[in-house]
C-alpha positions in Angstrom: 0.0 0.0 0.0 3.1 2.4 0.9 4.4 1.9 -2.6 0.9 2.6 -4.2 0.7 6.2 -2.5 3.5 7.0 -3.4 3.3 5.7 -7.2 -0.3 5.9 -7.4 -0.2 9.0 -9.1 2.4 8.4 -11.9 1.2 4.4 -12.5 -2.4 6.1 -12.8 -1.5 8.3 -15.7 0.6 5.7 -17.2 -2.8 3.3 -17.6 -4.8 6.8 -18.8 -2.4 7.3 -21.0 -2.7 3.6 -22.3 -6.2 3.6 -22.4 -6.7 6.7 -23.8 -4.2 5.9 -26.9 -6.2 2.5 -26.9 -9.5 4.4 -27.3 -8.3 6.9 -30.0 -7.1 3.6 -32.0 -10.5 1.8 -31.4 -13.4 4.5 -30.8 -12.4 8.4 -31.3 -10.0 10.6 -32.6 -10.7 12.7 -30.4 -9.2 10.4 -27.7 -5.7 11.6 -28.9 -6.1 14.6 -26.3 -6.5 12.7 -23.9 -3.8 10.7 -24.4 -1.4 12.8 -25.5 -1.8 14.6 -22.1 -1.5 11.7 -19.9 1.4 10.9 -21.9 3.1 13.5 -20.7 2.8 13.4 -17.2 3.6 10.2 -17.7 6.9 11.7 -19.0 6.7 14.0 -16.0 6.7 11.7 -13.2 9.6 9.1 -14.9 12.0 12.5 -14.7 10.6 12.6 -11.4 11.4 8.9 -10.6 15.3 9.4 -12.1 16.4 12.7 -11.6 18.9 13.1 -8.3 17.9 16.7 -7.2 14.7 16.3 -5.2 13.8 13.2 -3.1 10.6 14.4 -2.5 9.7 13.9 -6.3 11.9 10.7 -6.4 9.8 8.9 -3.7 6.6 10.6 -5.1 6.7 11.0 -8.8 4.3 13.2 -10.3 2.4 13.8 -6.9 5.1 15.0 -5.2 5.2 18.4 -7.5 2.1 19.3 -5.5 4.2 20.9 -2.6 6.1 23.2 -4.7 2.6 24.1 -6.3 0.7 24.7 -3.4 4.2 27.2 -2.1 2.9 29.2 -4.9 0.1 29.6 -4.4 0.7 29.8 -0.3 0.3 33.8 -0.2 -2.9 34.7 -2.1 -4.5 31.5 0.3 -3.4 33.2 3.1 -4.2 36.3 2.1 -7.7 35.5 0.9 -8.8 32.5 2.8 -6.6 31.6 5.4 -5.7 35.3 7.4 -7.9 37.3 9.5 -7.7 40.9 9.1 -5.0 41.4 11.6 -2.9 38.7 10.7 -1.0 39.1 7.6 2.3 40.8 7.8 4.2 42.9 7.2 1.2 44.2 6.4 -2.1 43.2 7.7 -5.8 43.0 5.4 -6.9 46.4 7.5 -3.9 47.7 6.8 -4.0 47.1 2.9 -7.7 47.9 2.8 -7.0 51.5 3.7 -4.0 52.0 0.9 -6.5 50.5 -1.2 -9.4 52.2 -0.4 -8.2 55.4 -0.4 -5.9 55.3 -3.4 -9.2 54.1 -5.4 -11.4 56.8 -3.6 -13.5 54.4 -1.9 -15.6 54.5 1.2 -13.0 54.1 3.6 -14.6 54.6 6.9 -14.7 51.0 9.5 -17.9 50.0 10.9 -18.9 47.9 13.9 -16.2 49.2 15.9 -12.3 48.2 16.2 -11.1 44.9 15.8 -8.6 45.5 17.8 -8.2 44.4 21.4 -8.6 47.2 23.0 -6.8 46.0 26.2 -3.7 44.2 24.8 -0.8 45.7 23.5 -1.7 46.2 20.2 -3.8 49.1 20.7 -2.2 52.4 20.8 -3.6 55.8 21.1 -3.7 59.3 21.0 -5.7 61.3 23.2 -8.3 63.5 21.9 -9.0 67.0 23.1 -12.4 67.4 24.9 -12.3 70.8 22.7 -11.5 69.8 19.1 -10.6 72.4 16.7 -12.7 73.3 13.5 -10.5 72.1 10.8 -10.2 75.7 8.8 -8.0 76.5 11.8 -5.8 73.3 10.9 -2.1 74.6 9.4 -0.9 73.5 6.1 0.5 70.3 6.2 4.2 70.6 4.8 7.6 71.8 6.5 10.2 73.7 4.8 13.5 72.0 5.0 16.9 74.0 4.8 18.8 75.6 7.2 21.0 78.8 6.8 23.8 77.1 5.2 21.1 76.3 2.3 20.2 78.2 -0.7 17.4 76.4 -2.0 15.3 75.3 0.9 12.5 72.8 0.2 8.7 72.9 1.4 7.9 69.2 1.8 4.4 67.3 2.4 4.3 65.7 5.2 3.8 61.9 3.7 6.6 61.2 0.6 7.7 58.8 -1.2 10.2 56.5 0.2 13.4 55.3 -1.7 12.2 52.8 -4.0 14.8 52.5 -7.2 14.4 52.1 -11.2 15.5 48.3 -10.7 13.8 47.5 -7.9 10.8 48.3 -9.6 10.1 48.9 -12.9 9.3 51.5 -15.2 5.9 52.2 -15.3 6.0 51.9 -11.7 8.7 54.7 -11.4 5.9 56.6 -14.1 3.3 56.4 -12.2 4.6 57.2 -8.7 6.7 60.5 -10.2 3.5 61.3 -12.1 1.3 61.0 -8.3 3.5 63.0 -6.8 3.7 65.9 -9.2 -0.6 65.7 -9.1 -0.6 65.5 -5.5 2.4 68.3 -4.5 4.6 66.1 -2.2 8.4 64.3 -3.5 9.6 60.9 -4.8 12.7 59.5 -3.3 15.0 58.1 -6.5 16.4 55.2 -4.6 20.3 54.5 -4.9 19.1 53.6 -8.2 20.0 57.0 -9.5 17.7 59.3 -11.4 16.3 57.3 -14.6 14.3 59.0 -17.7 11.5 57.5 -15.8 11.5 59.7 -12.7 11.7 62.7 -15.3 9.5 62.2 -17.7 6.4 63.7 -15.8 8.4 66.0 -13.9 7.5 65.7 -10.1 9.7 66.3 -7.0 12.6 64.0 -6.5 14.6 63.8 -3.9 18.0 62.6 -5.2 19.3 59.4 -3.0 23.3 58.8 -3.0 24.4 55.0 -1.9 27.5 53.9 -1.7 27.6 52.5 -5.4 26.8 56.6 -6.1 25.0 55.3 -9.1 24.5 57.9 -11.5 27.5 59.7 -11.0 30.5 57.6 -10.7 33.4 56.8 -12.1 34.7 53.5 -14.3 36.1 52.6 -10.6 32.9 52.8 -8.9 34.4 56.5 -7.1 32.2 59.7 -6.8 32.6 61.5 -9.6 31.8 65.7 -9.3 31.3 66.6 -12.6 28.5 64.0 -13.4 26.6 64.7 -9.9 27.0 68.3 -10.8 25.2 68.3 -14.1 22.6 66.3 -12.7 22.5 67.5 -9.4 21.6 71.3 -10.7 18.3 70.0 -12.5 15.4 72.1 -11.2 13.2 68.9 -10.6 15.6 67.1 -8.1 15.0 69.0 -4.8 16.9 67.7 -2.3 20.5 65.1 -2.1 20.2 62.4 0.1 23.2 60.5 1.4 22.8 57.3 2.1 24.3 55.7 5.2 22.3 52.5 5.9 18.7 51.4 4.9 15.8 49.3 7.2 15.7 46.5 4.8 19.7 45.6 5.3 21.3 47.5 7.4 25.1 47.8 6.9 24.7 45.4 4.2 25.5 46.3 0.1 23.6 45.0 -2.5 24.1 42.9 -6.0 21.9 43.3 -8.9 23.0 40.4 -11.1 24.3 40.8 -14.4 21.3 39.0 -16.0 18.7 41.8 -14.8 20.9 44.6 -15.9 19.6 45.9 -18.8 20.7 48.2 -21.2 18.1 51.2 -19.5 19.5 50.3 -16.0 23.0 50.3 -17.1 22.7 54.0 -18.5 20.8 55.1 -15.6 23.5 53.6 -13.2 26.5 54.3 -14.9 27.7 50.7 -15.5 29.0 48.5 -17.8 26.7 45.3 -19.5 27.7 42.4 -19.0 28.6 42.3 -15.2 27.2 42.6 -11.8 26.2 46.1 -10.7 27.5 45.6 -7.0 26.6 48.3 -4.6 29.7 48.1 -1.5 28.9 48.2 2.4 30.1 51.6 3.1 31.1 54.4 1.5 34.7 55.8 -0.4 34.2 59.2 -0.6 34.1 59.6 3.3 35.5 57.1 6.7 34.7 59.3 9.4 32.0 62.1 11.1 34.4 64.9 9.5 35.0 63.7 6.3 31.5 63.0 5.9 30.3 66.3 6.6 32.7 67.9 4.5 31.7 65.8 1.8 28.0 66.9 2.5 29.5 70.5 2.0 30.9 70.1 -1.2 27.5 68.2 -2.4 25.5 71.1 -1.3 27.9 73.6 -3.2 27.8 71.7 -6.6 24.0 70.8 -6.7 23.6 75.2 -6.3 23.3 75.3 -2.8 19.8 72.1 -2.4 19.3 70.8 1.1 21.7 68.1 2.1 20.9 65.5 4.4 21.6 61.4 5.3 19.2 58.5 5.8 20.2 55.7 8.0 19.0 53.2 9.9 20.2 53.4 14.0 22.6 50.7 15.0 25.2 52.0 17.3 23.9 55.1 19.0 27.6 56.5 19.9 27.8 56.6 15.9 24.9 59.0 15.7 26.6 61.1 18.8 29.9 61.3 16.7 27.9 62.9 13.7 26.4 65.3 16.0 29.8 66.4 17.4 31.4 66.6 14.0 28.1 69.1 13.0 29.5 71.1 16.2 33.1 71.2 15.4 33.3 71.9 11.8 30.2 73.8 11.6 28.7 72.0 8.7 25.6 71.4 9.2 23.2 68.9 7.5 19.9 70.3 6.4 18.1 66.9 7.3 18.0 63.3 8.7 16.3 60.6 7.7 15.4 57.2 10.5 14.7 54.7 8.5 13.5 51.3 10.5 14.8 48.0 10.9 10.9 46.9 9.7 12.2 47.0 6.6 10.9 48.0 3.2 11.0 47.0 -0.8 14.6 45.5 -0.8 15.5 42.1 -0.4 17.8 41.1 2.1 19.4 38.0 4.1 16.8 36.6 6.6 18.7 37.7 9.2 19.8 40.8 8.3 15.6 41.7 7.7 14.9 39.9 11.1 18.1 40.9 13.9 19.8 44.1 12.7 19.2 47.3 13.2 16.5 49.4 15.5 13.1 50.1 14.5 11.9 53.1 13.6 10.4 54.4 17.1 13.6 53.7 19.0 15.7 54.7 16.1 13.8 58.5 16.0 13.8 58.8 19.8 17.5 58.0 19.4 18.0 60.6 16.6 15.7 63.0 18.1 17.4 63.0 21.7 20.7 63.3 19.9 19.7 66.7 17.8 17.6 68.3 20.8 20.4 67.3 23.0 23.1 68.6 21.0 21.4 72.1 20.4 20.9 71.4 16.6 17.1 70.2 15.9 16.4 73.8 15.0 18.8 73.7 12.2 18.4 69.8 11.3 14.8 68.6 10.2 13.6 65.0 10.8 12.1 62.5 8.7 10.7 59.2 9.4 10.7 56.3 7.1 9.1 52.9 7.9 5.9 51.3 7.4 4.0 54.0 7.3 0.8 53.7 5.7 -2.3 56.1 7.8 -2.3 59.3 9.4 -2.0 57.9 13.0 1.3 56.4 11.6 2.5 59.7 10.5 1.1 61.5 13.8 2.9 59.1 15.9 6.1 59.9 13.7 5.6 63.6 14.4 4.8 62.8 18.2 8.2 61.5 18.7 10.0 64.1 17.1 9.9 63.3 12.9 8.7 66.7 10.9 7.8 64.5 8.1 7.2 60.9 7.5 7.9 58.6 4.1 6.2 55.6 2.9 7.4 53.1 0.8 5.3 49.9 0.6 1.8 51.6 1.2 2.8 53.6 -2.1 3.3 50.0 -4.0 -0.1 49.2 -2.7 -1.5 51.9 -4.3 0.1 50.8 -8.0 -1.1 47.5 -7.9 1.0 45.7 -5.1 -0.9 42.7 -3.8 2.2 41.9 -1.3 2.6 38.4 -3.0 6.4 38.7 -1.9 8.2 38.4 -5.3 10.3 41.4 -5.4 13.6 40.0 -5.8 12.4 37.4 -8.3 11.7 39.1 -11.1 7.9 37.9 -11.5 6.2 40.3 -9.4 2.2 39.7 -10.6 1.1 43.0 -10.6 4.0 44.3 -12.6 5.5 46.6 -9.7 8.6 45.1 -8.8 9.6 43.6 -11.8 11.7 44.7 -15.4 9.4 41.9 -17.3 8.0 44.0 -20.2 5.0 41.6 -20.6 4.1 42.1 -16.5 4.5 45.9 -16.6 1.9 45.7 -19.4 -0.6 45.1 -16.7 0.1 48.4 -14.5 -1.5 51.6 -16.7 0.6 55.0 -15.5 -2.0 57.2 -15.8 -4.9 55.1 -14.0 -2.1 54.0 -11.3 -0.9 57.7 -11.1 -4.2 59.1 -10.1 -4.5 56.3 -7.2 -1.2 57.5 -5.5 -2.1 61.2 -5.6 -5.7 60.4 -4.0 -4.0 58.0 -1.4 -1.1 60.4 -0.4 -4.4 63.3 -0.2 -7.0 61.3 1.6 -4.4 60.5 4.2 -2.9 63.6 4.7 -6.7 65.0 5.0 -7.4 62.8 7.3 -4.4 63.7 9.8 -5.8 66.8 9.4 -9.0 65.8 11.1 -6.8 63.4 13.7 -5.0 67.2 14.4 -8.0 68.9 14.8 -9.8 66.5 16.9 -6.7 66.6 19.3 -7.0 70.6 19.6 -3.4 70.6 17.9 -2.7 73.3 14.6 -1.1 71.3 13.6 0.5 67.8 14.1 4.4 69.0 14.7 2.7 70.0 18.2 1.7 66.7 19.1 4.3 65.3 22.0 5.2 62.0 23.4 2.7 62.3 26.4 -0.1 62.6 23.1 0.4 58.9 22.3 -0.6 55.8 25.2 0.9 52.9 25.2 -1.1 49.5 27.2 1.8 48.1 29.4 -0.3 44.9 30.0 -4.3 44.6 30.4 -4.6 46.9 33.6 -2.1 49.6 33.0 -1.7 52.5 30.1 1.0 54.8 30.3 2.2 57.6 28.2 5.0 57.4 25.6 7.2 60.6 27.4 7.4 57.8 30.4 8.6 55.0 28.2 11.6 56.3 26.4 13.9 59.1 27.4 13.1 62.5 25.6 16.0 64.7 26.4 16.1 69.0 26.9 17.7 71.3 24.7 21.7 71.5 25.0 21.7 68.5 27.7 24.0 66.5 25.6 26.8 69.4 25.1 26.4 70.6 28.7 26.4 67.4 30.5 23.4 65.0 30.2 22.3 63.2 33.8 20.8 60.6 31.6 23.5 57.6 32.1 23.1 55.8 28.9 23.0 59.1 26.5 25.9 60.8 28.6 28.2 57.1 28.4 27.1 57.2 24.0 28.3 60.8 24.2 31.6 60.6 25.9 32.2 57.2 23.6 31.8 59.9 20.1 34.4 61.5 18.3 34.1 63.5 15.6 37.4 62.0 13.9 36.0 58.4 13.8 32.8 56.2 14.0 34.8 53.7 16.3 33.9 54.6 19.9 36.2 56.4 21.9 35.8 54.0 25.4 33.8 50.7 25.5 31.9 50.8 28.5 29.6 48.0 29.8 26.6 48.0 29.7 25.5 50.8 27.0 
């Protein structure tokens, strides 16, 4: 019997195929379909039987391909049979109904109540002001970014899009984000992908992002090169120049698009040859330490015509983001912004456990970024952007709560191209033709239909944390604060978040913090190197 379930399968198409072929002969013609199809899984299952690769399919010929079909199809049944709608992740169903919703225009309001527990420690809130404001008295929803060092300051939306780059995803992708943005007044982060013909072509706000591949403007040695960033940097549509130090998805990790997906576009767009592996390096060769850093920042922000100059990173050793604060204070350079992203991740594919053990997520990382600006005197002159799965206006209010002037999104923009979160990214067979350079799958994603959906789902959101300011009694949501925003310690207990983490005064840093763990990260910082100064235990 053991041998019959596992043969069963293949001896059974074997006698269809007989019979079948037998029948044609005898009966029907049209009994040639038949067995010309049982023929061939006959075929199938006696590779199964003798190839070497898979014993699965060796004990089970023919039968046994049924796992690798049902791992296919694994997320849409989970996502549409199996999965309540709080259980999917990254993103839950709730969460993908609202990108959805809103980015179509549809009724987007929840009835019956939360599903939510309202008593574990999934629900968070904000506390509402028994004296709401009318919403006319609600201020615009942007903040300019530039300091005094800047010539060009920029007046960004509050919600963005993230870095997401011409490679990751694919052209009409690019099209219709960049198109979104330009209807709906807010910026597109390039990516480290550089800035392709398709973040140009409809001419919205880009925020130029700089990896340490510095795609786009590099030498045949993979070096910086000035005069390439120079002519591209001083386009009017590229706003701001974004260095970037680490990314959520992979922290301190560098990336390798392989030579097979780099096609001819992607190799003009990056500055690299056909033919080989376009690798993008762990760290950075135009700069080693705080100084050098920030004097490269300087000479970026002189040859784009004086644009706001900032970094994006994702928080790993918080002496690090102490050293760049003290290397601000010595040479006087000053960046215009920073960027936290979070360890949640985002759209790039990473090693499982660089996506599951490295790197802070976003709430610790901006308390750790905020404390070290406000404590160093500088978050007047530095704004504060928070990147990492943010996708509603409580998101972004929570950003702004903890110290973030603006917030990007990166996946909840995908969702509102076409992104059914099947997981295929890196795979090259993304369904919905988002993250994917297949010509035929693009087809599927129509720019101008696509483009309409991200401008109404960046507006209905940022509408609605319009209403979530007003109904707090706040102008606007920059004067929201950490004791805003409870947090349920355990079924009995709520607390607010300005008694969970440490939020630290003005100055404190540079004049002597009394907070142990910030004044130890501090004395460890050196403005000459990211290495700490002293390794003391415990911090």
């Amino acid at each position: 019997m053991g041998v019959l379930r596992r043969f069963g399968c293949w001896i059974a198409s074997i006698l269809l195929f007989a019979g079948s072929a037998w029948l044609a002969a005898a009966i029907s013609v049209y009994f040639i379909i038949f067995s010309v199809v049982f023929g061939l899984l006959a075929l199938v299952g006696l590779y199964d039987a003798l190839q070497v690769r898979h014993s699965l399919r060796r004990n089970y010929p023919l039968i046994g391909r049924v796992r690798w079909i049902m791992e296919d199809l694994r997320p849409y049944l989970r996502q549409y049979i199996v999965e309540g709608n709080l259980a999917g992740r990254p993103y839950n169903r709730n969460q993908r109904s609202l990108v959805y919703a809103r980015s179509k225009s549809a009724e987007d309001f929840h009835p019956f109540g939360t599903d939510l527990d309202v008593y574990s420690s999934e629900y968070e809130f904000i506390s509402q002001s028994i004296a709401p404001l009318p919403e006319e008295q609600i201020k615009q929803m942007r903040t300019t970014i530039g300091n005094s060092q800047c010539k060009q300051p920029y007046s960004a939306s509050l919600l963005n899009i993230s870095a997401m780059s011409f490679g990751a995803l694919g052209a009409r992708a690019i099209e219709a984000l960049n198109l979104g943005a330009k209807m709906g007044n807010f910026y597109h982060d390039t990516g480290e992908g550089s800035v392709s013909p398709y973040h140009e072509k409809h001419g919205g706000d880009l925020v130029w992002e700089l990896g340490t591949g510095y795609f786009g403007c590099r030498d045949s040695k993979g070096n910086f090169d000035k005069k390439q960033f120079q002519d591209k940097a001083q386009s009017d549509q590229i706003k701001m120049i974004e260095i970037k130090l680490s990314q959520g998805a992979k922290p301190g990790h560098g990336g390798v698009l392989p030579k097979e997906k780099v096609t001819a576009e992607i190799a003009a767009t990056r500055h690299v040859p056909m033919g080989e592996d376009c690798v993008s390096p762990s760290y950075h060769t135009a700069f080693s330490t705080p100084t050098e850093m920030l004097e490269w920042a300087a000479e970026l922000r002189e040859l784009s015509g004086g644009k706001p100059i900032g970094a994006k990173l994702c928080v790993g050793q918080p002496h690090e983001v102490m050293a760049m604060m003290k290397a601000m204070l010595e040479t006087g350079i000053i960046f215009d912004f920073l960027v936290v992203d979070g360890a949640e991740g985002g759209t790039g594919a990473a090693p499982v456990e660089f996506s599951n053990h490295l790197g802070m997520p976003l709430r610790e990382g901006l308390v750790t970024v905020r404390n070290a600006l406000v404590g160093s005197g500088l978050k007047d002159q530095v704004k504060l952007g928070a990147s990492g799965k943010v996708a509603s206006a409580f998101d972004i209010a929570s950003n702004c709560a903890l110290g973030a002037d603006w917030s990007n999104a990166a996946r909840a923009f995908m969702f509102s191209v076409g992104c059914v979160m099947a997981k295929r990214c890196n795979t090259d067979t993304c369904p919905s033709g988002v993250a994917t350079q297949n010509k035929s799958r693009q087809r599927g994603l129509v720019v101008k239909d696509k483009a309409l959906r991200v401008a109404d789902f960046h507006g209905r959101t940022i509408d609605t944390l319009r209403q979530f300011s007003a109904a707090c009694g706040v102008q606007h949501p920059h004067e929201l604060t950490p004791r805003h925003i409870y947090y349920r310690e355990d079924p009995v207990q709520v607390t607010t978040l300005d008694r969970v983490h440490v939020f630290l005064d003005q100055g404190e840093l540079a004049a002597g913090s009394a907070h142990e763990r910030y004044a130890n990260w501090w004395d460890m910082a050196s403005a000459s190197s990211f290495a700490p100064v002293t390794a003391k235990r415990g911090v």
